[in-house]
C-alpha positions in Angstrom: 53.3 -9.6 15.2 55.0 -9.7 11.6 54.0 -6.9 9.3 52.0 -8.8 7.1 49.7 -10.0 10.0 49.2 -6.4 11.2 47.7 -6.0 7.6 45.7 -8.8 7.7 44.3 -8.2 10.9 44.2 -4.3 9.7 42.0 -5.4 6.7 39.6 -8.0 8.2 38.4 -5.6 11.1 38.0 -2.5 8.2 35.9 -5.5 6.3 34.1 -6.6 9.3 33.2 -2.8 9.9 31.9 -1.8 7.0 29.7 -4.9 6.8 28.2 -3.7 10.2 27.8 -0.3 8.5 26.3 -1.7 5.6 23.8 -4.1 7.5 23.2 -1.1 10.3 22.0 0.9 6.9 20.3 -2.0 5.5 17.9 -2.1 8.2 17.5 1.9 8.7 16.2 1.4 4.9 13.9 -1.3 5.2 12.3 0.2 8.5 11.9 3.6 6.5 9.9 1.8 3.8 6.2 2.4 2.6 4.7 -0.4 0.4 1.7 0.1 -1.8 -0.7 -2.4 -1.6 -4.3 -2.1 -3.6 -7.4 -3.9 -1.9 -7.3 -7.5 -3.9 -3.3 -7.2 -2.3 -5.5 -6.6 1.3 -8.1 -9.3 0.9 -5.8 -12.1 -0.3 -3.5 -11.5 2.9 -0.4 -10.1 1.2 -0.7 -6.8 3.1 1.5 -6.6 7.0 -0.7 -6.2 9.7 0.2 -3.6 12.1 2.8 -2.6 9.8 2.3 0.9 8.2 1.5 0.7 4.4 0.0 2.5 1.6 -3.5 1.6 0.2 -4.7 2.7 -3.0 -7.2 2.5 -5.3 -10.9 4.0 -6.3 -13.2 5.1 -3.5 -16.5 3.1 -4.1 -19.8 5.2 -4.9 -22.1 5.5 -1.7 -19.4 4.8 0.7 -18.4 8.1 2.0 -20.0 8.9 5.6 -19.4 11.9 8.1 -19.5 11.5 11.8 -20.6 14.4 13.7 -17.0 15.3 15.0 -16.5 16.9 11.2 -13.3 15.4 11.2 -13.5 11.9 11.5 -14.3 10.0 7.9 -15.1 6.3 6.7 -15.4 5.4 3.1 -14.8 2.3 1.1 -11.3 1.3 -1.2 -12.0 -1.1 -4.1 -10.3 -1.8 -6.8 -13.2 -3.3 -8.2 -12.7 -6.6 -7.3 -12.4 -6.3 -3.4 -13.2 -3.9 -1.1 -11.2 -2.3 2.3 -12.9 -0.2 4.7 -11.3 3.3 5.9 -11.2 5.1 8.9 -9.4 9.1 8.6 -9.5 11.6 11.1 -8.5 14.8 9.6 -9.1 16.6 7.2 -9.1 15.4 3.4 -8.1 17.0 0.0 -10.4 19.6 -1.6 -10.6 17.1 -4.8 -11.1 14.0 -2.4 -15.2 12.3 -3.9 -16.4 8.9 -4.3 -15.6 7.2 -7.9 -11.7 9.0 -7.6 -8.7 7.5 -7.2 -6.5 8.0 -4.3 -3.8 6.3 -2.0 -3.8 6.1 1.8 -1.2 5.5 4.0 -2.2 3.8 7.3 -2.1 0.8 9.3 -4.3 -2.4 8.6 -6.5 -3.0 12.1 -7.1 -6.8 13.4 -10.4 -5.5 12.3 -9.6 -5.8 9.0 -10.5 -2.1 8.7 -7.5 0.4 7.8 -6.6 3.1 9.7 -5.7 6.0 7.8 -3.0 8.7 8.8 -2.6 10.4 5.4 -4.9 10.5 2.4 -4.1 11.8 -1.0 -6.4 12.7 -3.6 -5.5 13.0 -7.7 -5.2 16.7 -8.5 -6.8 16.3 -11.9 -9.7 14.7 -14.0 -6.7 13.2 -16.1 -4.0 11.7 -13.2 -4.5 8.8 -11.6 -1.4 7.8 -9.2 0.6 5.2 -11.3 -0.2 2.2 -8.7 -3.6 2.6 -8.8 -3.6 2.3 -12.3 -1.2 -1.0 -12.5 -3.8 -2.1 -9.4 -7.1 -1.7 -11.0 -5.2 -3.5 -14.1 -4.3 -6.5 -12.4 -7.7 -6.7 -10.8 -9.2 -6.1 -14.4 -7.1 -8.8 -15.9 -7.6 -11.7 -12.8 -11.7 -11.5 -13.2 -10.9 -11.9 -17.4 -9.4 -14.5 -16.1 -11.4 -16.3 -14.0 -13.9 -16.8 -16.3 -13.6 -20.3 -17.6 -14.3 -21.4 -20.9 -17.1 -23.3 -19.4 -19.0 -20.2 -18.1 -17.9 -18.4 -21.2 -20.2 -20.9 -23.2 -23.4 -20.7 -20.9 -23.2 -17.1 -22.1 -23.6 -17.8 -25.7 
């Protein structure tokens, strides 16, 4: 072997390693990664099942309910537009009520209910978690605009 094919074969294995590398990263990433999803994100299908994900948004009025273990909660996501059901075992924040915003980070059952590991309250009157916000936005925004000009006009 010349020289110059030593370096060539030299360089083309160092290239083929480090795109294993980078792919064998890559996929450590990706596997490591929580998406946020908000409950309109849930309804419409968008959300993995089975996958673990976070789910945030406002929990509904009148939803919250005990069972007799003390531990085990279920309570009611919306965004306003849809609505998930929750099941947490454990123990939530002190500032955790109905009509607050919070984000949950679960799995999605076949049920359609989630299945909540972790739950995470806002720590005050004033903070609401950024994707919550840009959720309850988008959800705003999409009922402006499904009204049609047509049902705008039956109101007037």
């Amino acid at each position: 072997m010349t020289p110059r094919r030593k370096r060539l074969t030299f360089v083309l294995v160092g290239m083929a390693a480090l795109a294993l590398a980078t792919t064998l990263i890559l996929r450590a990433f990706d596997g490591n990664l929580v998406y946020f999803f908000s409950p309109s994100d849930v309804a419409e299908g968008m959300a993995p099942e089975g996958k673990t994900f976070r789910l945030g948004g406002l929990v509904e009025e009148g939803s919250l309910q005990r069972e007799n273990d003390g531990l085990t909660v279920h309570f009611v996501v919306t965004d306003k537009v849809k609505q998930v059901p929750v099941v947490f075992t454990g123990i939530l924040p002190d500032l955790f009520t109905e009509g607050q915003g919070m984000v949950a980070q679960g799995r999605l059952g076949a049920d359609g209910v989630f299945r909540a590991k972790d739950v995470l309250a806002k720590h005050d009157e004033t903070y609401m978690p950024p994707e919550v916000a840009d959720s309850l936005e988008r959800a705003k925004e999409s009922q402006k605009g499904s009204q049609t000009p047509a049902s705008m006009s039956s109101n007037i």
